[in-house]
Structure formats: C-alpha cells, structure tokens
C-alpha positions in Angstrom: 55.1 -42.0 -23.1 53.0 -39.7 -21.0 51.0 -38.6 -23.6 50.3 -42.3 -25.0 48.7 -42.8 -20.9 47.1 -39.7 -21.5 45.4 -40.5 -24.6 44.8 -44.1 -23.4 42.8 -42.9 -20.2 40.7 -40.0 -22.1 40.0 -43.3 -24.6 39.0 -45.1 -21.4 36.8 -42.5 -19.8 35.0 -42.1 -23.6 33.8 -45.6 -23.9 33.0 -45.9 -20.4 30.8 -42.9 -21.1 29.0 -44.4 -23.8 28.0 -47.6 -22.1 26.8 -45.6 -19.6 24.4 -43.4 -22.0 23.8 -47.0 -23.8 22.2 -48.7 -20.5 20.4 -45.0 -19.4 17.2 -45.0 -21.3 15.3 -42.2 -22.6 12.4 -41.7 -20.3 11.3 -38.3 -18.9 9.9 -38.6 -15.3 7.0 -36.3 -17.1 5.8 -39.7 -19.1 4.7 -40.6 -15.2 2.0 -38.0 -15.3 0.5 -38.8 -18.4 -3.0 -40.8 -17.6 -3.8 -44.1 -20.3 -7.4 -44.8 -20.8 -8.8 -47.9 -20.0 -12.3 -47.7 -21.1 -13.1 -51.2 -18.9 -12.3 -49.6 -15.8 -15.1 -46.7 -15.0 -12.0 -45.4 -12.3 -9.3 -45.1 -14.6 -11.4 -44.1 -17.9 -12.8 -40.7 -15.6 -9.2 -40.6 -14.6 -8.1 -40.6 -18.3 -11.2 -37.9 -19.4 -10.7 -35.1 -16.7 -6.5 -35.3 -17.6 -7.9 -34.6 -21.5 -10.1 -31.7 -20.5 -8.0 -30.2 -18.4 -4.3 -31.9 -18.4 -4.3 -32.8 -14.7 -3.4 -36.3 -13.8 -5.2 -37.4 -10.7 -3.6 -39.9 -8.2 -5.2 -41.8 -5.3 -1.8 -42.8 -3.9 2.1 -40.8 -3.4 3.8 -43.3 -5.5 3.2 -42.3 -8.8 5.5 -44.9 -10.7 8.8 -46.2 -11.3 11.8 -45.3 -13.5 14.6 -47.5 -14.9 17.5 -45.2 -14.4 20.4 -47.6 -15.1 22.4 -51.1 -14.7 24.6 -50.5 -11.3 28.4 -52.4 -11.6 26.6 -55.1 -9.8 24.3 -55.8 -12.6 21.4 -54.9 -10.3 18.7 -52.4 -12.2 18.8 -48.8 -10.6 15.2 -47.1 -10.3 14.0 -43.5 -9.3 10.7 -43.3 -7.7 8.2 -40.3 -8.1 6.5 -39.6 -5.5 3.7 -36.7 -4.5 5.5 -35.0 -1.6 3.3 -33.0 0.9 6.6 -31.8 2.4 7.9 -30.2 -0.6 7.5 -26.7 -0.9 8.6 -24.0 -3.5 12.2 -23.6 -2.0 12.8 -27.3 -1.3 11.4 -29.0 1.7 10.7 -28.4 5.2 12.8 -29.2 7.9 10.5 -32.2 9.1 9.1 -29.9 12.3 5.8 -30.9 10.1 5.0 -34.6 9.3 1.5 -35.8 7.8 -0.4 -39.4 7.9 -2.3 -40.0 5.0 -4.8 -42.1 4.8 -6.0 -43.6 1.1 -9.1 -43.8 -0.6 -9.6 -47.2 -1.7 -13.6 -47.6 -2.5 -14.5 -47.6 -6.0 -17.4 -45.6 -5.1 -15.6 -43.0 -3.0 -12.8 -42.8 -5.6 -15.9 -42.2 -8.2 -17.1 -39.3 -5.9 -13.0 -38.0 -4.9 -13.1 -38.0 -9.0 -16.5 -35.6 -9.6 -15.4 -33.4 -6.7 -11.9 -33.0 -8.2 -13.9 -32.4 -11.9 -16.3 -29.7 -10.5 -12.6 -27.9 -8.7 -10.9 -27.9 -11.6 -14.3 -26.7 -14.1 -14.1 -23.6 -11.5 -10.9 -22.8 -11.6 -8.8 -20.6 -13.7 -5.9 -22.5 -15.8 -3.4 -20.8 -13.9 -4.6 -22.1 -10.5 -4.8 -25.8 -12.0 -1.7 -27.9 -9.9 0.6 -30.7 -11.9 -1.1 -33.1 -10.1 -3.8 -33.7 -7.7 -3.9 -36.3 -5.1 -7.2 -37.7 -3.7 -7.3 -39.2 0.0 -9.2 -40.8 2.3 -8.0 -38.4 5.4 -4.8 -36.5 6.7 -3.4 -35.5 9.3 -0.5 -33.1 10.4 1.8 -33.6 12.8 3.4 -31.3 14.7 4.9 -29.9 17.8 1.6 -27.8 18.4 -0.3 -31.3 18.1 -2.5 -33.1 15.7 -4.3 -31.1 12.9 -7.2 -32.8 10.2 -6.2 -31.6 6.8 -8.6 -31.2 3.7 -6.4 -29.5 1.5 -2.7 -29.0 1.2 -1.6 -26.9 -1.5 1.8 -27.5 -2.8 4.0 -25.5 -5.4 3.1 -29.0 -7.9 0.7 -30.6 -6.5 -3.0 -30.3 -4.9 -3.9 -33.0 -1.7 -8.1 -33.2 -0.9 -9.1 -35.1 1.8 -12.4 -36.2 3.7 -14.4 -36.2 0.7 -16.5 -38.7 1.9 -18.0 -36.5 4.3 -18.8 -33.9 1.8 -22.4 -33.3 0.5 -23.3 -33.3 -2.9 -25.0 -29.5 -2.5 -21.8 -28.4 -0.9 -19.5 -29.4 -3.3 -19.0 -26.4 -5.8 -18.9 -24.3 -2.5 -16.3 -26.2 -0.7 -14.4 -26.4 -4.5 -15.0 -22.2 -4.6 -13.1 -22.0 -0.8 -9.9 -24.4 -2.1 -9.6 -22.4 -5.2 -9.6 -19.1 -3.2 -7.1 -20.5 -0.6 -4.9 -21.5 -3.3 -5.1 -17.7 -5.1 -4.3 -16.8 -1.2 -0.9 -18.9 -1.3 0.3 -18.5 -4.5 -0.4 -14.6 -4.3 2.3 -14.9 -1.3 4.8 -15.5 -3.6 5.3 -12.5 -5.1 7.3 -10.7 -2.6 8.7 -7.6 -4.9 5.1 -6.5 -5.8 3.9 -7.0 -2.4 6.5 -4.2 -1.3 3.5 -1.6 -2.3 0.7 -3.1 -0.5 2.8 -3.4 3.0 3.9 0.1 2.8 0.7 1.3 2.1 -0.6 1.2 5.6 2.2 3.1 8.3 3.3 0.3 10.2 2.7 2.1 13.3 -1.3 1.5 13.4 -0.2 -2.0 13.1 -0.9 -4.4 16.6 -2.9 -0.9 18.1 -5.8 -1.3 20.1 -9.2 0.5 18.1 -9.8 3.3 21.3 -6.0 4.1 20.8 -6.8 5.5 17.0 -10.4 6.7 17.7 -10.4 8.0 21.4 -13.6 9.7 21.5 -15.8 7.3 19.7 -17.8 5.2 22.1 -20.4 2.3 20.9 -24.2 2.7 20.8 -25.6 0.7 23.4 -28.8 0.4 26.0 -27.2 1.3 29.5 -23.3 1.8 29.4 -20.8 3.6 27.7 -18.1 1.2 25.5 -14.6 2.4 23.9 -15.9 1.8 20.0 -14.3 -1.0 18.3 -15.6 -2.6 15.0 -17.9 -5.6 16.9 -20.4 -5.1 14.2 -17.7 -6.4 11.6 -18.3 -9.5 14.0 -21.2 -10.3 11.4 -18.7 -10.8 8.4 -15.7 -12.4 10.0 -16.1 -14.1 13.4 -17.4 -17.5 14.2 -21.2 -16.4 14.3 -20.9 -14.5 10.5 -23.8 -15.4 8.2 -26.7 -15.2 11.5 -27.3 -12.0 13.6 -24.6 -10.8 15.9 -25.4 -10.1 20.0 -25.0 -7.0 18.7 -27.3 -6.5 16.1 -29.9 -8.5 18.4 -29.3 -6.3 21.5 -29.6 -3.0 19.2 -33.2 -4.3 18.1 -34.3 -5.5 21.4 -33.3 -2.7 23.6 -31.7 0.2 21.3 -29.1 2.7 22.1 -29.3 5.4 24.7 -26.0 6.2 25.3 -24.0 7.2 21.9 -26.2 10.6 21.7 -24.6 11.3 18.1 -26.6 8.5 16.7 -30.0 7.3 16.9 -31.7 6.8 20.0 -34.2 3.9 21.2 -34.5 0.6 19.2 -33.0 0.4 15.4 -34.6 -2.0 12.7 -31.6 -3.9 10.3 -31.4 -1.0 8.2 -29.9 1.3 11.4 -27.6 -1.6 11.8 -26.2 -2.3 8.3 -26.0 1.8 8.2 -23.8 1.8 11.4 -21.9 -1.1 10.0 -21.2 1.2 6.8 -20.2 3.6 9.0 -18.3 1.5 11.1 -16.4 -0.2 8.2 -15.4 3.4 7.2 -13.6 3.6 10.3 -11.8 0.6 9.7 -11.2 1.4 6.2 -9.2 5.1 6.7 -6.1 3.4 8.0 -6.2 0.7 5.2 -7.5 -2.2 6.8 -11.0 -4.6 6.2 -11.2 -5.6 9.5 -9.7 -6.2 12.3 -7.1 -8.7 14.3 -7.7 -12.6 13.8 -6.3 -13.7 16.6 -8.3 -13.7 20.1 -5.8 -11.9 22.8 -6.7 -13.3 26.0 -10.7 -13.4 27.0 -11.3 -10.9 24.1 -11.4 -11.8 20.2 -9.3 -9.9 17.7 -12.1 -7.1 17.2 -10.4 -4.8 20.0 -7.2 -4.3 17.8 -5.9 -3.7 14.4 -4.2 -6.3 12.1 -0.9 -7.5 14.2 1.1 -6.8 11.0 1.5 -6.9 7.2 1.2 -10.7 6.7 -2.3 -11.0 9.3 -3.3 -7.8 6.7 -2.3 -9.4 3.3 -4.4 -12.4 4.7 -7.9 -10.8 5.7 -7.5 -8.9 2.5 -7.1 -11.9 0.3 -10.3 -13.3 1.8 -12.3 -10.5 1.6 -11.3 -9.9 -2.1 -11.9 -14.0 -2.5 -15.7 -13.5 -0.8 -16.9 -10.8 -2.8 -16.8 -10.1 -6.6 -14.7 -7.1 -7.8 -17.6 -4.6 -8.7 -19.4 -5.5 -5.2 -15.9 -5.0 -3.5 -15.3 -1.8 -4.7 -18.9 -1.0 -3.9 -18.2 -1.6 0.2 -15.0 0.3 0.2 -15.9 2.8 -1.8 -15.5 5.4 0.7 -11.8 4.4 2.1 -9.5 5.6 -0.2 -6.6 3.6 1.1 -8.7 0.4 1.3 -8.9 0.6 -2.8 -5.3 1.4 -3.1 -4.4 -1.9 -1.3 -7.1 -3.6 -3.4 -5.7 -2.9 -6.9 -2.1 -4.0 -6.1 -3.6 -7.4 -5.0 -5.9 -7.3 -8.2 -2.9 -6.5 -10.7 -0.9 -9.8 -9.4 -4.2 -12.0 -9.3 -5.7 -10.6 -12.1 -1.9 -10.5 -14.3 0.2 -13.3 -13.0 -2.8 -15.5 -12.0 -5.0 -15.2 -14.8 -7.8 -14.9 -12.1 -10.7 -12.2 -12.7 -12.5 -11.4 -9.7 
C-alpha cells in the first residue's frame, strides 16, 4: 500500500510539474535588450541604428520592460521587471549607505543630442569597454551620509548611466566621451586583484603616506629670497586645480628667478629652465615608483608635500596618467625612472590583454 501512495504522489508531483512548465513561457530576459526599428520615429530609429553598429541598447528610463513569468494559484499573471540598477555592482548590491535621484530626459531634442553623445562614446571606445546597456538622463544625484553629489557618469559592472548632457557643448563632446572611457578603463582595471599583486609590491610600502623632505632631506626648492624643503610643486602644472595654465611657480621663477638653490641656475629662468627642472623634478618622484604625488589636501597644504597615502591613491594617479598620455609619449617622460616603467607595463599587460585597450 505504501508504495501505491508513493507512486501516486511522484505521479502527482509530475503533472503538477508540467503545468507549471506549460504556463512558464519561453522568453529570455535578454529579448528585453534587443532594440526594434521604427523608421517613423527619428528617437527610436537612432536607437535601433547605434544597437546594429555596435550591439548596445540605449534606454532613457530604468524600467526596461516586463516579463510574463507565470499564472499564480490565484489565476493572477506573475511578471519580473528589468530594471537598470545604479546600485548594483559586480558582487551584488550596496548596502543602501548610497542612494541616487534620477532625473529623465524627456525632450525629443535632448534625447536626439543624449543619442549622438552616446554614438561618438561608443565610436571611441574599445569593444571591450562597450557596457550591456547604457542609460541616458536628464540629471543625478547621489545621496549619501557625506551629502549630495551631481553625477555625470556611473559606471556599473552592466550598465553605463550619462547625465547632464544638456549642458554639454558640441566641441567638447569627443573630449568629455575620451574622460568616461578612461574612467571606465580606471574601474574595470580595479578588478583584477591577483595581477595587481605585482604593481602594489613594486613600490616598499614604507615610502607610502611620507612627507617629500623625509626621502630627500637635503634638497631645497629654487626660489628668489628663502630657502624651501623641495617637494614636487612644479608637478602642480599636470595635476592640481590650475594644470593646463602656468603655475605660481613657474610665474615667480620668470619674474624674479632663483637665488637661493646654488646647485641650479641663478637669476630669472625662461619655460625651458622650468620644464628642465620639472624633468628633473619628476625624476625625483619617479625613483621611488610614483607619478606624482598625494591627492588629497592635508590641512592648509595640498597633497604635493607627501607621497601617495597608499597602493589604491597610487594605482589611481597611475591610471590617469597612463589614460592622459599615449604609450610611446609615456614611456618618453619616465624614461629615466626605472621603477616608474615597471609599474607601467603591469597596468599595460591587463589594459592592453584583458581590456582589448591599446594606449
């Protein structure tokens, strides 16, 4: 008798099974991404062109669509939603210490221009770098404990979020395009923890966080009337807020000259002395390993006065110096710091191997 219950439950379980598979339908949540032409609408058909050229849908809102999952015991239809998640991140989701408000782009016009901005990112970037999906916005914002922050791009392990693209020029376009793609090289170079084991042991961890005079004690900057501990304030040029326009430095040097630092040319240098000293000055930088120095400001002084805080604050000055300059010029500015071009190929191997990305 036990085994006729047995064989009457397994039967049970079977059929129930099969209505079940009967009422689930056959539809990937990847059908979702696929963009239909509509050659009527001049949004949608430029939708429908960049996915064929380069097999990126493009969305203007998080709700990409619906999918009938099944027929619930109370005959009500059961749907999953996709959805493009700013909070979702490689290893699952944060834990909701970070919120954002998004706004959305709604203007025919403006979704016309969102669509040729998102075109002229994806002509100038490698395959590799390409996301799932890309979303267009109006704005966004981030919200956290540390306040409100405007957001123009959020990179995600599938999708791609650009914002404010109203407020972008037409000339400025490939160049703001050129600084996504490089901050997206940036993140997804992160995630190779095992090969970045080399390039954080390169440099001894105990110049890390050290204040410049520390490591060069008897090197003092040229200057008109007082004698300066040396650190890399030149360097100011390339990285701080006033990079691209003469530094105080390079004005003062011009204006008034150098009569203290007797080991180096005395009364007023032309921008030739100056980018020699930077040279020199970058050389200095360069023997322990590092492009620069610190990012962060530490108290009334900026980040110039010390070295990198540690390997992550390293890995990320690296990746944008690599990302500013082209590999040949690179190699051309560092050529004299041996360690500097150690640290340089490892990043190069993962960009250049896993990415796809020549530099």
């Amino acid at each position: 008798m036990k085994h006729y219950t047995l064989y009457l439950l397994l039967a049970l379980l079977i059929t129930a099974c099969q209505k079940e598979d009967g009422i689930t339908p056959n539809i990937g949540f990847e059908n979702l991404y696929v963009i239909q032409d509509d050659p009527t609408d001049s949004i949608q058909h430029k939708r429908y062109e960049i996915y064929q050229t380069y097999g990126v849908p493009i969305y203007f809102n998080d709700t990409i669509g619906k999918v009938f999952i099944k027929t619930d015991i109370n005959g009500d239809s059961v749907f999953h939603y996709e959805m493009l998640d700013l909070n979702w991140i490689f290893d699952g989701t944060n834990s909701g210490s970070v919120t954002y408000k998004v706004n959305r782009l709604y203007e025919p016009a403006l979704q016309m221009k969102a669509l040729h901005f998102a075109e002229i990112y994806l002509q100038n970037s490698q395959a590799a770098l390409h996301p799932y999906a890309m979303w267009l916005t109006k704005e966004c914002y981030q919200l956290s404990s540390s306040g409100v922050e405007k957001k123009e791009m959020i990179s995600r392990y599938r999708n791609l979020m650009v914002s404010w693209i109203e407020q972008m020029k037409e000339k400025d376009m490939l160049a703001k395009a050129t600084t996504y793609r490089n901050e997206v090289v940036k993140l997804k170079v992160q995630n190779y923890e095992d090969r970045l084991t080399a390039f954080n042991n390169a440099t001894d961890k105990k110049y890390y966080e050290q204040s410049w005079q520390s490591l060069y004690p008897n090197e003092i900057l040229p200057d008109f009337h007082q004698e300066i501990k040396w650190y890399p304030v030149i360097l100011e040029e390339d990285w701080g807020k006033g990079s691209k326009q003469d530094s105080t430095f390079r004005k003062d040097m011009k204006e008034y000259g150098n009569n203290v630092n007797k080991n180096l040319k005395i009364g007023k240098w032309t921008d030739e002395d100056v980018d020699e000293y930077k040279d020199y000055c970058r050389k200095l930088v360069g023997a322990y390993g590092f492009v620069t120095y610190e990012a962060k400001a530490r108290g009334a002084h900026s980040g110039s006065r010390w070295t990198p805080e540690n390997t992550e604050s390293d890995l990320n000055l690296y990746l944008e110096e690599m990302m500013k300059y082209p590999r040949k010029e690179f190699l051309a500015r560092w050529t004299g710091s041996p360690l500097v071009l150690k640290k340089y190929e490892i990043l190069y191997a993962i960009i250049r191997d896993e990415l796809g990305v020549e530099l």
